[in-house]
GUKOLSE-765246 format. One line per 2 residues: number of its first residue (from 1); for each residue x, y, z of N, C-alpha, C. Coordinates in steps of 0.02 Angstrom, whole numbers, plus 50000, padded with zeros to 5 digits. Layout:
<vomis>
NUM = X Y Z X Y Z X Y Z | ...;
</vomis>
This chain:
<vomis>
1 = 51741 48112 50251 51815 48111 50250 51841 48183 50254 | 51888 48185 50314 51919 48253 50309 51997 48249 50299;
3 = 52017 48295 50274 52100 48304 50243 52120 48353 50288 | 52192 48318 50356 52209 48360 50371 52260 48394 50356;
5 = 52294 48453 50355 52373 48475 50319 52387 48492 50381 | 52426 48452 50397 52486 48471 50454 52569 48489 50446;
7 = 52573 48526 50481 52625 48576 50466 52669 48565 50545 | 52721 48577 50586 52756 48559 50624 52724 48589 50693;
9 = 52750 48584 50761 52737 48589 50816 52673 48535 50845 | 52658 48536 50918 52624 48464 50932 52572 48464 50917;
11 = 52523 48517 50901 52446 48541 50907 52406 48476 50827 | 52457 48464 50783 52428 48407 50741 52413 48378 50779;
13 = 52457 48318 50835 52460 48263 50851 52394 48264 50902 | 52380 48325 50926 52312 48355 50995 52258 48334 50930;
15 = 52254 48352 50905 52199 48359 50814 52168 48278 50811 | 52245 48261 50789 52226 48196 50745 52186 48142 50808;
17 = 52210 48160 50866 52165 48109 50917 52107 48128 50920 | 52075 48186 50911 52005 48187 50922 51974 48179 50857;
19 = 52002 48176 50792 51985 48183 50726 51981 48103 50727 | 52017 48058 50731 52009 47999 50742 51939 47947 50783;
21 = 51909 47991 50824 51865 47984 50869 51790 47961 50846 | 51813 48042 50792 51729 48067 50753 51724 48044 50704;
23 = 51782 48041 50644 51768 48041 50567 51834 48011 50544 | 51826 47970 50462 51869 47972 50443 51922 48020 50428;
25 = 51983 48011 50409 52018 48061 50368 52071 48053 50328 | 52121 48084 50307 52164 48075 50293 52225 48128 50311;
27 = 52299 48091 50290 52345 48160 50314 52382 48197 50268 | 52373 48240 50238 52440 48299 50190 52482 48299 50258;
29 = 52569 48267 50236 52606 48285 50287 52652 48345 50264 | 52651 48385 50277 52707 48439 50258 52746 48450 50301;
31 = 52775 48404 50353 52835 48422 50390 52896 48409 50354 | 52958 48429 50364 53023 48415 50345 53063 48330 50359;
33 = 53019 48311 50425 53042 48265 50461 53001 48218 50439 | 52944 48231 50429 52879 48164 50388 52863 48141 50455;
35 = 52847 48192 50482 52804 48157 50578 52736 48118 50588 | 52733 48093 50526 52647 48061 50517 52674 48005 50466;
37 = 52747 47973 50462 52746 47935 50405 52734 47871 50432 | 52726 47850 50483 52684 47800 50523 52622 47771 50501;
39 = 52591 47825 50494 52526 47825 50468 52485 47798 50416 | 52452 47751 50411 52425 47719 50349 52373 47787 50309;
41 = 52365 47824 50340 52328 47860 50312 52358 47933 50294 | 52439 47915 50292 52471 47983 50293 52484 47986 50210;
43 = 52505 48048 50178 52536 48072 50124 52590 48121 50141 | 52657 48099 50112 52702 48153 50126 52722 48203 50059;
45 = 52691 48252 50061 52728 48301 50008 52740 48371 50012 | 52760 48399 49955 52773 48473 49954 52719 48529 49939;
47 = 52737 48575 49974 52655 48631 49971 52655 48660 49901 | 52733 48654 49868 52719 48646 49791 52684 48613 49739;
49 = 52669 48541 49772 52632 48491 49731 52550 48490 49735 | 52525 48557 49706 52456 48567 49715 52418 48488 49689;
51 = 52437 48485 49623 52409 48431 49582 52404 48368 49633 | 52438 48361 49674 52479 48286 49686 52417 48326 49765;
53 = 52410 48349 49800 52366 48383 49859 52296 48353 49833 | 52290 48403 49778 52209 48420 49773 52172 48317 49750;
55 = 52244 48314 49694 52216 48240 49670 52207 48196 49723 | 52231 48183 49780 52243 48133 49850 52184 48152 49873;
57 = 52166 48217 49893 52086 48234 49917 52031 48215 49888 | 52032 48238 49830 51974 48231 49781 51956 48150 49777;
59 = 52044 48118 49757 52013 48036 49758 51987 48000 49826 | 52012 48017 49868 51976 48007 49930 51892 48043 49951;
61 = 51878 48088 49910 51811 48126 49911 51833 48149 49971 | 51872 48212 49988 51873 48243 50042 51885 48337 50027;
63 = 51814 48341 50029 51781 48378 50019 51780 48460 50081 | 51827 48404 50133 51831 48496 50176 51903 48472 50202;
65 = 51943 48527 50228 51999 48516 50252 52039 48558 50299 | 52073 48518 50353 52090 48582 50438 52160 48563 50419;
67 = 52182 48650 50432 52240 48675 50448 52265 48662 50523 | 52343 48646 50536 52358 48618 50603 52422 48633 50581;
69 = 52456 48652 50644 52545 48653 50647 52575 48702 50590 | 52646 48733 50617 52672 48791 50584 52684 48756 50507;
71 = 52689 48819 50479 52674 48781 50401 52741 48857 50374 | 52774 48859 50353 52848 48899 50361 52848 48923 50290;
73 = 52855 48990 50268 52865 49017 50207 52926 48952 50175 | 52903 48925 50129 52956 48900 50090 53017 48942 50041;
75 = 53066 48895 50020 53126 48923 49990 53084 48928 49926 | 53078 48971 49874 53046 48952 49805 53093 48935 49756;
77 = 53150 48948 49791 53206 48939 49724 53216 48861 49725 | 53192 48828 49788 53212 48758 49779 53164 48712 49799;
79 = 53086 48735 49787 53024 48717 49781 52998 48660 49729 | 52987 48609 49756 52981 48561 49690 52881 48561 49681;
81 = 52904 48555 49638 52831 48606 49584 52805 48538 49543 | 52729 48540 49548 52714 48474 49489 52683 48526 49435;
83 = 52635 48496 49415 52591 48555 49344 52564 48602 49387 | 52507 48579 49423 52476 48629 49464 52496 48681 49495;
85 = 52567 48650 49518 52614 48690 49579 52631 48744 49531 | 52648 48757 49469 52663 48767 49443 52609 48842 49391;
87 = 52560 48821 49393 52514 48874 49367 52482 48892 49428 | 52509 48869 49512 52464 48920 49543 52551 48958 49596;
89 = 52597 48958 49585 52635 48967 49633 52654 49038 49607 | 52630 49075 49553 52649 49151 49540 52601 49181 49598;
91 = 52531 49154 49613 52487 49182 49670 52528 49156 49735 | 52565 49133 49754 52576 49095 49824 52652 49157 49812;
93 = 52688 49167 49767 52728 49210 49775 52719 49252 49776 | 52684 49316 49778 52635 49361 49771 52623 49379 49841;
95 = 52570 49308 49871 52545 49317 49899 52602 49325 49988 | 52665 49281 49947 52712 49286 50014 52751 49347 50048;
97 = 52750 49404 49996 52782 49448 50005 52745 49519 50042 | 52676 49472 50082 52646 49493 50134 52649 49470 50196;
99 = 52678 49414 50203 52695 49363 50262 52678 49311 50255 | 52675 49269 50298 52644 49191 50291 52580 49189 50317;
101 = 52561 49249 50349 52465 49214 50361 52466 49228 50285 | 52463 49290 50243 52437 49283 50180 52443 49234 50142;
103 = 52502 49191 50143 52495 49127 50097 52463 49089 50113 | 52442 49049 50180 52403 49008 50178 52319 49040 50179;
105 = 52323 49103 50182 52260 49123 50134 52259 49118 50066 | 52291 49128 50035 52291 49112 49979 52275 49025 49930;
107 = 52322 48984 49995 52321 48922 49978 52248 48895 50012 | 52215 48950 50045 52151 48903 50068 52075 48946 49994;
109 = 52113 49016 49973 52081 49023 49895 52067 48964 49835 | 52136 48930 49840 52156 48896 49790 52113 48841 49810;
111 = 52106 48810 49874 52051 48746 49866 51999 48768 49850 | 51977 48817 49873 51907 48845 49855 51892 48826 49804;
113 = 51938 48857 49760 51909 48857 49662 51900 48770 49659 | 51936 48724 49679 51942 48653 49676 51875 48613 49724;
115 = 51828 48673 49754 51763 48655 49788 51781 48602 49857 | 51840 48635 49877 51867 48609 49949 51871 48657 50000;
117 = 51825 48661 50048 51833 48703 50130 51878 48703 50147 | 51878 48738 50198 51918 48742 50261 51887 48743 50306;
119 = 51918 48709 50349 51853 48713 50432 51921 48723 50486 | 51912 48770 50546 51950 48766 50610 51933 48705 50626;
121 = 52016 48708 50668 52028 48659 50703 52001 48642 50767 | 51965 48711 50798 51938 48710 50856 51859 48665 50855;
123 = 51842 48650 50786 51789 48623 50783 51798 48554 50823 | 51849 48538 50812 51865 48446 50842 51888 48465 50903;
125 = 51924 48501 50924 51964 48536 51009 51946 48588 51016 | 51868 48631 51031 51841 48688 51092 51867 48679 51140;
127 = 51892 48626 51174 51913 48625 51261 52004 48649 51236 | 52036 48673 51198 52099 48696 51183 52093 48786 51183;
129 = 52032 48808 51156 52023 48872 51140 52002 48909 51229 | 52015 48952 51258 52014 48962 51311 51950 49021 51290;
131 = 51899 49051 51340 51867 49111 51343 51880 49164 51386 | 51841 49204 51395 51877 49245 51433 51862 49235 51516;
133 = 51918 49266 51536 51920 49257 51603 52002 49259 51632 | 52021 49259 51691 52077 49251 51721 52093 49178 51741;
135 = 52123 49164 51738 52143 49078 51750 52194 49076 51792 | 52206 49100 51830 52260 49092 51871 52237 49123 51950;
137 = 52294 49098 52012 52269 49146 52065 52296 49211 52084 | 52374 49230 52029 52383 49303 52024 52339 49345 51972;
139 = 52314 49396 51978 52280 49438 51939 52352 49507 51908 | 52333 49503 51845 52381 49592 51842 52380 49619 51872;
141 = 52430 49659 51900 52431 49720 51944 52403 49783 51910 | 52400 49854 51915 52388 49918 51879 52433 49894 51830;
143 = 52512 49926 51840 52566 49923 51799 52555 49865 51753 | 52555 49787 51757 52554 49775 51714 52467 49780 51672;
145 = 52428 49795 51682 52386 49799 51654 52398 49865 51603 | 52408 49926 51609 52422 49989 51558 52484 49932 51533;
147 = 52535 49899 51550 52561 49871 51516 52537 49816 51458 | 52478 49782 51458 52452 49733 51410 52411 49780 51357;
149 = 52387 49848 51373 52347 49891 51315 52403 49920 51273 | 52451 49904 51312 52524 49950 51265 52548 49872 51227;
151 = 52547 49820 51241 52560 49771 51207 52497 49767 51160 | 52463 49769 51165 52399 49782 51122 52393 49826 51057;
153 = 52416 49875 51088 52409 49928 51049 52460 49910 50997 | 52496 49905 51024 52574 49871 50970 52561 49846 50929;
155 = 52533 49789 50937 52488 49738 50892 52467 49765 50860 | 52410 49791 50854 52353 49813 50834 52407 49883 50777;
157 = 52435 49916 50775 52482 49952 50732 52520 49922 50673 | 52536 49858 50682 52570 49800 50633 52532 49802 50570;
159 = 52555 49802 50516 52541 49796 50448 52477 49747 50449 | 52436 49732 50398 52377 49698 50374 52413 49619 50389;
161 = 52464 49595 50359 52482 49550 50348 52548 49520 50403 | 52568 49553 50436 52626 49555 50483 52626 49494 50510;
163 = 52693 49460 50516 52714 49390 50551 52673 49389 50634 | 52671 49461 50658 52679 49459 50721 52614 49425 50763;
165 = 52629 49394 50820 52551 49385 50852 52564 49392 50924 | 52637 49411 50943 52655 49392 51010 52677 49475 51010;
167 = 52687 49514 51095 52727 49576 51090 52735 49577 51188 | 52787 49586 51204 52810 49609 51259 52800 49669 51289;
169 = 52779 49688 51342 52799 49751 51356 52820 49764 51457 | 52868 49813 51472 52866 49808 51536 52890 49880 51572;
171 = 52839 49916 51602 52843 49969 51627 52843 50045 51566 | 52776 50020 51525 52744 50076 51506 52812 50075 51408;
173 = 52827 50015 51408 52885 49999 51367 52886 49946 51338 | 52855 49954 51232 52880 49878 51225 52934 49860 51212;
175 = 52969 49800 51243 53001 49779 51239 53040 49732 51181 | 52988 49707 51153 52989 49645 51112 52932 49631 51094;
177 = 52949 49632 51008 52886 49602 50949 52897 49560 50919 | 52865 49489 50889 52888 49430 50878 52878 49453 50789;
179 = 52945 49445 50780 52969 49438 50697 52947 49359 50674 | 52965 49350 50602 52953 49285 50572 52986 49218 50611;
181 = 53033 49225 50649 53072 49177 50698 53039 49147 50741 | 52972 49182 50770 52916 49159 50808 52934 49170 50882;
183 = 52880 49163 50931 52877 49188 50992 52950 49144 51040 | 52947 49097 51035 53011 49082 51065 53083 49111 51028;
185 = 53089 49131 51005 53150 49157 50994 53148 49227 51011 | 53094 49253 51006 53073 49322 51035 53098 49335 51107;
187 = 53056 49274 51143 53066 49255 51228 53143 49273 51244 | 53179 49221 51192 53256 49221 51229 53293 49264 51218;
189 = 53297 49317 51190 53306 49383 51173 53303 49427 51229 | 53259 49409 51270 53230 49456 51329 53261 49446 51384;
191 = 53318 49499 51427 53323 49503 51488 53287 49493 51554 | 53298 49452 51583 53269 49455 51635 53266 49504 51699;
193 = 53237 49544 51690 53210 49610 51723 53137 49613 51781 | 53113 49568 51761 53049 49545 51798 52977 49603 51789;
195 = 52928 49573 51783 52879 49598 51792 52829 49627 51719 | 52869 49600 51639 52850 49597 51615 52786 49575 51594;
197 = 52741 49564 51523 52675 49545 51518 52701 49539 51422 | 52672 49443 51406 52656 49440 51357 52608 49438 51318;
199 = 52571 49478 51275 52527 49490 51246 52540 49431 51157 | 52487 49382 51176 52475 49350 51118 52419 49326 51098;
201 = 52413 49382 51027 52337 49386 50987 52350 49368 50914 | 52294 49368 50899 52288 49333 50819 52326 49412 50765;
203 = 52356 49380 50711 52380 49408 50670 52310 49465 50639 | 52342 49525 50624 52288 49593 50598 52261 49541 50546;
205 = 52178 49530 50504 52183 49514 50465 52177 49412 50463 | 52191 49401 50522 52203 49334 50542 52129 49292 50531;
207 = 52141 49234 50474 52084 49203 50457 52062 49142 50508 | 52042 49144 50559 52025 49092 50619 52037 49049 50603;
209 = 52017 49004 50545 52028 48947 50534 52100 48911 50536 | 52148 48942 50536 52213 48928 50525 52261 48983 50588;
211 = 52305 48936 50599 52361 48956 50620 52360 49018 50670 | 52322 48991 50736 52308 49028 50795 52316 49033 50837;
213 = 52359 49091 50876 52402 49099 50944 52407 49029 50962 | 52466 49006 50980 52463 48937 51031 52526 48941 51081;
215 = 52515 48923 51142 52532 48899 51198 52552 48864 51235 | 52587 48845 51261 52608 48778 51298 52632 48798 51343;
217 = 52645 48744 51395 52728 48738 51449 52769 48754 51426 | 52789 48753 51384 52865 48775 51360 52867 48839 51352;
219 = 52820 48872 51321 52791 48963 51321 52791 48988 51398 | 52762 48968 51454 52776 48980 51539 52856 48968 51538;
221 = 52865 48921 51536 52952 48913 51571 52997 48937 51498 | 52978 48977 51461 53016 49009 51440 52997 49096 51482;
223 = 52921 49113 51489 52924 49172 51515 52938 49184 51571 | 52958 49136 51603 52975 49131 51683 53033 49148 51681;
225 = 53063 49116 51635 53155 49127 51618 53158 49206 51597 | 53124 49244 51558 53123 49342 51528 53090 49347 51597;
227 = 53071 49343 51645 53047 49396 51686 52989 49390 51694 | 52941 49385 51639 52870 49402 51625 52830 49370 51678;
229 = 52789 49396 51702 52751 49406 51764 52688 49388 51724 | 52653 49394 51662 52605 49356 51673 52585 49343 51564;
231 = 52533 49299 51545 52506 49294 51472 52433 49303 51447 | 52431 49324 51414 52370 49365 51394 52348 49322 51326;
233 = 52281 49318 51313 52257 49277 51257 52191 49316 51242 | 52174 49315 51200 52127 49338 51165 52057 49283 51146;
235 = 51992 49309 51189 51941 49246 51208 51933 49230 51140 | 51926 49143 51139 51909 49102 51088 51946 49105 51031;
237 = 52010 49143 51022 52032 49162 50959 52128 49126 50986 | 52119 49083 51029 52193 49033 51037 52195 48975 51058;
239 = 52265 48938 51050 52257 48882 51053 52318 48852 51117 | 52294 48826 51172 52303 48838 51230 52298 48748 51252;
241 = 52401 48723 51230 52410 48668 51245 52434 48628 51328 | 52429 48584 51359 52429 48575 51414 52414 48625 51460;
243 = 52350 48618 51485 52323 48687 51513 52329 48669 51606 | 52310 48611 51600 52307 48608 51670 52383 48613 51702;
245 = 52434 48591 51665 52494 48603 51696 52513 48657 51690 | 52526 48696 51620 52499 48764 51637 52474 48817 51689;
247 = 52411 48807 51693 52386 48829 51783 52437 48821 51827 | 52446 48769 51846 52494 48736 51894 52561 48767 51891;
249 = 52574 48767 51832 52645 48809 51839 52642 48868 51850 | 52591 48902 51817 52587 48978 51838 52563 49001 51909;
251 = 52522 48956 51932 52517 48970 52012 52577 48957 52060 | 52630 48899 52045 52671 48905 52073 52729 48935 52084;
253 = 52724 48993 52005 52778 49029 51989 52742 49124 52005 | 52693 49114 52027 52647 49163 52029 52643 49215 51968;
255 = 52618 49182 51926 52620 49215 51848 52534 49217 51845 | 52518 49267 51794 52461 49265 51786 52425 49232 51719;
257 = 52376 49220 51701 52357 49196 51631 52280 49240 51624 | 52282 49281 51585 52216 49315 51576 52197 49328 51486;
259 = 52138 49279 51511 52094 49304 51417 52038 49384 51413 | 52048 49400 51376 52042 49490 51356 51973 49466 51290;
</vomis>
């Protein structure tokens, strides 16, 4: 039996079909909306209710457990707390005032002590994680290529703990670094100038198992809309939804897609 905690965007719903395939499981729903309350095998609660988490696992004997979908710094002032929540949320506050990868490091500490794993999600979806290579039939040009080491580099300068995983840059210039708002809101921010390059890599510090670069159609036809000429991924370390349309769109929009 595996316990999944899903948190918002589609990459649960990619999860739970192949998790369904192999093994039992069960669901921690932590969305706002309860997008799994369908589910005979769902639980809906708060990331405050450790007690009410760990007890649903344990009585089920589920002994390892995958992270899936954005999981959002909570409000603490209006956090509903059981006992547990309660003697472990001075570490989860602590731990927030480094960003949100640090908390759900923290919250994957806290199963530990309770003799509960964590396992990636890529274990059930490898065909989502891309390797390296170019995937498209435009390649970077020079320009944007010194342009993706300067998006890189950017990155790579960000605090231990920093929200960021996404960074723009275009003509030797970054443009745009993705704050806590996340990469689409970053996108629409951006003038369309053309010939840009998005650079999106795992957070400094970023624990694989959880919450890793992801991708879609909607990420292309938003960079089509800024200009951006092509997307960059980092081999084996993202999560890379509708791919084949993807391709397709980027060949027809002549965008590039290259893993580094």
């Amino acid at each position: 039996m595996i316990g999944l905690i899903f948190g918002e965007t589609d990459l649960p719903k990619q999860i739970l079909k192949k998790v369904k395939k192999k093994e039992n499981y069960l669901i921690i729903d932590l969305t706002k909306s309860k997008n799994f309350q369908n589910n005979k095998n769902s639980y809906s609660v708060s990331i405050g209710q450790f007690g009410k988490i760990i007890n649903i696992l344990k009585r089920n004997n589920c002994k390892k457990v995958l992270f899936a979908g954005k999981i959002k710094k909570p409000n603490f002032s209006k956090l509903k707390l059981d006992f547990k929540g309660i003697y472990y949320i001075p570490r989860i506050i602590k731990s927030a005032k480094l960003g949100d990868a640090a908390i759900l490091k923290e919250v994957i500490k806290i199963l530990k002590t309770e003799k509960i794993s964590t396992v990636s999600s890529i274990n059930f979806t490898p065909e989502l994680s891309m390797k390296r290579g170019n995937y498209s039939r435009i390649r970077p040009s020079i320009q944007n290529k010194k342009d993706i080491n300067i998006s890189i580099k950017a990155l790579n300068n960000t605090k231990a703990y920093n929200f960021s995983q996404a960074a723009v840059s275009r003509n030797n210039r970054v443009i745009a670094i993705e704050d806590k708002r996340g990469t689409k809101k970053m996108l629409m921010k951006i003038k369309n100038k053309g010939d840009g390059v998005l650079v999106k890599f795992p957070k400094k510090k970023q624990d694989i198992r959880i919450d890793l670069p992801t991708i879609g159609l909607s990420t292309f036809i938003q960079c089509k809309r800024a200009g951006i000429k092509g997307i960059v991924l980092k081999h084996k370390r993202n999560i890379f939804l509708d791919k084949k349309k993807c391709i397709q769109y980027a060949n027809k929009n002549k965008m590039f897609i290259l893993v580094k």
